[in-house]
Chimera marker file (.cmm) of the C-alpha trace (Angstrom):
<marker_set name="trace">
<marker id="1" x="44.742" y="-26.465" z="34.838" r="1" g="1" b="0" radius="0.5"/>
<marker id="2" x="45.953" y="-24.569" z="37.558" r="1" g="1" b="0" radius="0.5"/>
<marker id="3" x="43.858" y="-24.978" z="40.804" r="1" g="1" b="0" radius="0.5"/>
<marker id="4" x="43.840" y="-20.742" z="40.875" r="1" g="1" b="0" radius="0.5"/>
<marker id="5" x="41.245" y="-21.453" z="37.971" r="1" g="1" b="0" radius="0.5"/>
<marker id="6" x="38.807" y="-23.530" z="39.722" r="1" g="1" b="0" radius="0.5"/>
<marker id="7" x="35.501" y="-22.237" z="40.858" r="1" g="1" b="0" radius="0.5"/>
<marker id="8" x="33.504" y="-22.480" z="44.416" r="1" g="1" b="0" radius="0.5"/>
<marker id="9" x="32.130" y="-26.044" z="44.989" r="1" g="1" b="0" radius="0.5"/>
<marker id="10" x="34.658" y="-27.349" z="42.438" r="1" g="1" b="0" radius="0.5"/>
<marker id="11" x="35.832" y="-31.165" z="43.094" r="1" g="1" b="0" radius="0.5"/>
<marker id="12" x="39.410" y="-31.617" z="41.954" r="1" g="1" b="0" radius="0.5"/>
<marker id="13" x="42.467" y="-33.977" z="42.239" r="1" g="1" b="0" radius="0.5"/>
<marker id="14" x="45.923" y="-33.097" z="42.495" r="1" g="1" b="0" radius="0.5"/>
<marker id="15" x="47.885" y="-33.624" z="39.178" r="1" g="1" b="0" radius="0.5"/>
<marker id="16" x="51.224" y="-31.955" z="39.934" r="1" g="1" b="0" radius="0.5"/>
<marker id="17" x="52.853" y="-28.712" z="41.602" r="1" g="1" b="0" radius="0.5"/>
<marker id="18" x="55.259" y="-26.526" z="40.310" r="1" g="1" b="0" radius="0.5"/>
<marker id="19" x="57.623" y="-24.336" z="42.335" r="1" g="1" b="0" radius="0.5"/>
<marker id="20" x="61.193" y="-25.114" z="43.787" r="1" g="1" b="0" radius="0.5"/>
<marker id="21" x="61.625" y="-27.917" z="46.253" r="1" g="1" b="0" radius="0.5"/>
<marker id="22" x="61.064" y="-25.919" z="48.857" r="1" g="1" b="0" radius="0.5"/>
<marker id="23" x="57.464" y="-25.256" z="47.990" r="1" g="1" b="0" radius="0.5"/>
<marker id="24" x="57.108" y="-28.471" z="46.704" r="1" g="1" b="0" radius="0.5"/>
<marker id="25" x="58.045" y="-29.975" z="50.043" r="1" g="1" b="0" radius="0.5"/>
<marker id="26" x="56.257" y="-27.362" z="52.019" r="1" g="1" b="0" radius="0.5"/>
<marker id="27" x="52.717" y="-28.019" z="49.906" r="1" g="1" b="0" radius="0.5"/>
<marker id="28" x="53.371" y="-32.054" z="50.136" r="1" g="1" b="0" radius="0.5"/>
<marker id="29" x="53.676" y="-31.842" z="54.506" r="1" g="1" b="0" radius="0.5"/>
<marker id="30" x="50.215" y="-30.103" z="54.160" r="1" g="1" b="0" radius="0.5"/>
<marker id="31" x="48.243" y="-32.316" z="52.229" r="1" g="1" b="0" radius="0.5"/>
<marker id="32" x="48.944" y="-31.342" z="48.356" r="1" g="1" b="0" radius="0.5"/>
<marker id="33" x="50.104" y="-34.819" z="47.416" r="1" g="1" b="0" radius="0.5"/>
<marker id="34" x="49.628" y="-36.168" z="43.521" r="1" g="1" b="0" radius="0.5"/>
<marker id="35" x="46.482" y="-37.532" z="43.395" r="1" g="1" b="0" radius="0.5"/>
<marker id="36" x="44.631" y="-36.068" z="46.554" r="1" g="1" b="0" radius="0.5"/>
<marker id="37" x="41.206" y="-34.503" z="46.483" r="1" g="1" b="0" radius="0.5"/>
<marker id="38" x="40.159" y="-31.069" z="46.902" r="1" g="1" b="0" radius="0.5"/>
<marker id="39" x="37.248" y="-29.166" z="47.305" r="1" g="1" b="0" radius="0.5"/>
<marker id="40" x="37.290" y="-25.060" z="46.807" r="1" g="1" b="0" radius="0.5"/>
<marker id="41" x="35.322" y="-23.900" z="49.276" r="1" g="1" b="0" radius="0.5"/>
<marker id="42" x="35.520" y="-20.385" z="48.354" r="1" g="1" b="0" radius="0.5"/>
<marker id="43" x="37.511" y="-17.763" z="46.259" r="1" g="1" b="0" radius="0.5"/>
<marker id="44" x="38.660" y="-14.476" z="47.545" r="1" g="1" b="0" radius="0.5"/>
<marker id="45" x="40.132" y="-11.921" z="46.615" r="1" g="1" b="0" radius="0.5"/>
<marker id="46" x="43.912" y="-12.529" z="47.469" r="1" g="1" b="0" radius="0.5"/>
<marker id="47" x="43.432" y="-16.358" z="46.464" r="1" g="1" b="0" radius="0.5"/>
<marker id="48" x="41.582" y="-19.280" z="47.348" r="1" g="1" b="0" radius="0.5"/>
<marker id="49" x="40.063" y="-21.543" z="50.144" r="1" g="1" b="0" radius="0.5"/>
<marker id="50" x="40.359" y="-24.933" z="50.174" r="1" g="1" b="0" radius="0.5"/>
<marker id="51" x="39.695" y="-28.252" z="51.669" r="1" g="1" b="0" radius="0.5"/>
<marker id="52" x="42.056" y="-30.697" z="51.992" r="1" g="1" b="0" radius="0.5"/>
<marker id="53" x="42.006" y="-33.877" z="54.022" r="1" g="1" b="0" radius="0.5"/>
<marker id="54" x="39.649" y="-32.442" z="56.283" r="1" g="1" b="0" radius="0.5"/>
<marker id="55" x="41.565" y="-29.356" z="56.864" r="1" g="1" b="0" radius="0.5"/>
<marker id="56" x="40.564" y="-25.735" z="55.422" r="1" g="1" b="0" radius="0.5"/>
<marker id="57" x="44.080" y="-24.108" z="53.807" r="1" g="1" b="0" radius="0.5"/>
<marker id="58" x="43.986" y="-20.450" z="52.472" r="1" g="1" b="0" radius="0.5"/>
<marker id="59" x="46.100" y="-19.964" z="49.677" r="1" g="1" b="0" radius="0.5"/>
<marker id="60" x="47.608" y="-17.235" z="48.149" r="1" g="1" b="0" radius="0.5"/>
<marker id="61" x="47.263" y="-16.328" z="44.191" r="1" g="1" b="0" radius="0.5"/>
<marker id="62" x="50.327" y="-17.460" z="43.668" r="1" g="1" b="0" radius="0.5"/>
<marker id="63" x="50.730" y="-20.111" z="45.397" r="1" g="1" b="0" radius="0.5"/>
<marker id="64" x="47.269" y="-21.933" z="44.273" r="1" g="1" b="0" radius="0.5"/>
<marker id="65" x="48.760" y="-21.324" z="40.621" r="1" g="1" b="0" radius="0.5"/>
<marker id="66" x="51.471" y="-23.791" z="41.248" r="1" g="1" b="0" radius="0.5"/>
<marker id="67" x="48.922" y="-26.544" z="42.197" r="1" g="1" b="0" radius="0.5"/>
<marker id="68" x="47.976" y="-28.238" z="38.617" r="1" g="1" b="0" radius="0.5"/>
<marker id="69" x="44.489" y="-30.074" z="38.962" r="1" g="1" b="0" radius="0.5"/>
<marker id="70" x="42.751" y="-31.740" z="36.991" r="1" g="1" b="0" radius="0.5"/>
<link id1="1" id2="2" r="1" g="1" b="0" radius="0.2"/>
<link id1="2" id2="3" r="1" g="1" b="0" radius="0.2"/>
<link id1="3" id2="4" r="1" g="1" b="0" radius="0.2"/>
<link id1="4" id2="5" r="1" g="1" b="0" radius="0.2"/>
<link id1="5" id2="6" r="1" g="1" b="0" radius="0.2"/>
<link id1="6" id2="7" r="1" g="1" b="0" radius="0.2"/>
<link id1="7" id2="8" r="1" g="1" b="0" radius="0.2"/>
<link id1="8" id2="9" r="1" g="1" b="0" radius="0.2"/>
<link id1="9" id2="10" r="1" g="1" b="0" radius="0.2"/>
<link id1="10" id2="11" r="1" g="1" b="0" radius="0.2"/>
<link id1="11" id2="12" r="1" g="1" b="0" radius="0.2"/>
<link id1="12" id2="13" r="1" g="1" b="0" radius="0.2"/>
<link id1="13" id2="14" r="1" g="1" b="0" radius="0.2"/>
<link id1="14" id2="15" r="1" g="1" b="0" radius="0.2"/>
<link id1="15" id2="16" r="1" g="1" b="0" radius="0.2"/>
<link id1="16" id2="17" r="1" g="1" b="0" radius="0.2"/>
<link id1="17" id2="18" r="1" g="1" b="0" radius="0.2"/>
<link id1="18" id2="19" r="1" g="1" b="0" radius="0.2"/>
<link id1="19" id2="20" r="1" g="1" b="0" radius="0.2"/>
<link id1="20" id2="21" r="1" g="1" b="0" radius="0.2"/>
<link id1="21" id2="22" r="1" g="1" b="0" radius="0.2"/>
<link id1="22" id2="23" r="1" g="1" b="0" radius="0.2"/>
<link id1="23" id2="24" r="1" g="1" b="0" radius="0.2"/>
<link id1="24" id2="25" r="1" g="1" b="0" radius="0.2"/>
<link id1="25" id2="26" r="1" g="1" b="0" radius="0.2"/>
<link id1="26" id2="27" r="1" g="1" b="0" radius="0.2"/>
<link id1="27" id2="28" r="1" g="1" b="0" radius="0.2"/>
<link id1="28" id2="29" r="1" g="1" b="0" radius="0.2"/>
<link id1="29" id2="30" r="1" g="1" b="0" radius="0.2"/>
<link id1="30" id2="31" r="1" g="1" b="0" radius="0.2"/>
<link id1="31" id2="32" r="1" g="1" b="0" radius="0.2"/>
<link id1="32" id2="33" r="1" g="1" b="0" radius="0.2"/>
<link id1="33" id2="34" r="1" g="1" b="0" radius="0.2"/>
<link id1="34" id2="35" r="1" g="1" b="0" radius="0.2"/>
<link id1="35" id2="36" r="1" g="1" b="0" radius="0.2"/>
<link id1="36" id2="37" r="1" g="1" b="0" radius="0.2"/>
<link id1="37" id2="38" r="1" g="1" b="0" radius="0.2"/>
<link id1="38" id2="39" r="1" g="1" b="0" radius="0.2"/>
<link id1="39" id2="40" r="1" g="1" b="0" radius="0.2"/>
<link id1="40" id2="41" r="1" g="1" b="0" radius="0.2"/>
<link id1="41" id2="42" r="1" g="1" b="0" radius="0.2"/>
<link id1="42" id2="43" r="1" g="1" b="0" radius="0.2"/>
<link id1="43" id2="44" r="1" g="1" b="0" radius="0.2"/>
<link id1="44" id2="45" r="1" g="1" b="0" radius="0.2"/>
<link id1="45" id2="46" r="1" g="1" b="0" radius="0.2"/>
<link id1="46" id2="47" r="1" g="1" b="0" radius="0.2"/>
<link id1="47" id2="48" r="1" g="1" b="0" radius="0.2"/>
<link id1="48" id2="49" r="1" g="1" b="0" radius="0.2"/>
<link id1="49" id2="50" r="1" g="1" b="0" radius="0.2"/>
<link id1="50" id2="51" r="1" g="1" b="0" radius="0.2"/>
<link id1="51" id2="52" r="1" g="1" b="0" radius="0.2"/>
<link id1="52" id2="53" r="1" g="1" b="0" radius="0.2"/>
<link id1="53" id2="54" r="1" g="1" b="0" radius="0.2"/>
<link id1="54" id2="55" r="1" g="1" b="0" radius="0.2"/>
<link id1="55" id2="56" r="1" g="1" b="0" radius="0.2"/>
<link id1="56" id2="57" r="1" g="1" b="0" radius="0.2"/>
<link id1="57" id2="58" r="1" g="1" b="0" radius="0.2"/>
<link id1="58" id2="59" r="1" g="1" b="0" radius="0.2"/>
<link id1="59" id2="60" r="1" g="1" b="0" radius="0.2"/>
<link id1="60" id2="61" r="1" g="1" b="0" radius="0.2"/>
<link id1="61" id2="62" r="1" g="1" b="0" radius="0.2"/>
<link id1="62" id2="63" r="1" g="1" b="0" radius="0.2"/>
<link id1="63" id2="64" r="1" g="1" b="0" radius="0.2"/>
<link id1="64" id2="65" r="1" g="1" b="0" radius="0.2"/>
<link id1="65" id2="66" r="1" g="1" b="0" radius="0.2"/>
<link id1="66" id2="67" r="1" g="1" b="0" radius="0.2"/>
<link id1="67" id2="68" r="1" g="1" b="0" radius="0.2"/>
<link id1="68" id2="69" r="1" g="1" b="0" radius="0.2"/>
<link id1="69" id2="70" r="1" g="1" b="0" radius="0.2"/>
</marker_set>
């Protein structure tokens, strides 16, 4: 499922991304590896915010609906 779908206080890992390489790469050098852990901290109204190793990201709509969790 797309992580766009998640909830607040959701747990999630990483199952894939979509996008070109260029998003790919650029989501991989900030933490959204295969496999890593998330935690949705909170869900606004132009996307979502996230934890990822340690950091908080915002993400955009789109952009969290390239991130496939599961």
């Amino acid at each position: 499922m797309p992580l766009l779908f998640t909830s607040a206080g959701d747990e999630v890992r990483v199952a894939s991304i979509g996008g070109n390489a260029a998003v790919k790469q650029r989501l991989n050098e900030i933490g959204f590896n295969v496999g890593a852990p998330i935690s949705v901290v909170q869900k606004i109204a132009t996307g979502l915010i996230v934890k990822v190793k340690g950091a908080r990201i915002a993400l955009d709509r789109s952009m969290a609906g390239k991130i496939l969790v599961c």
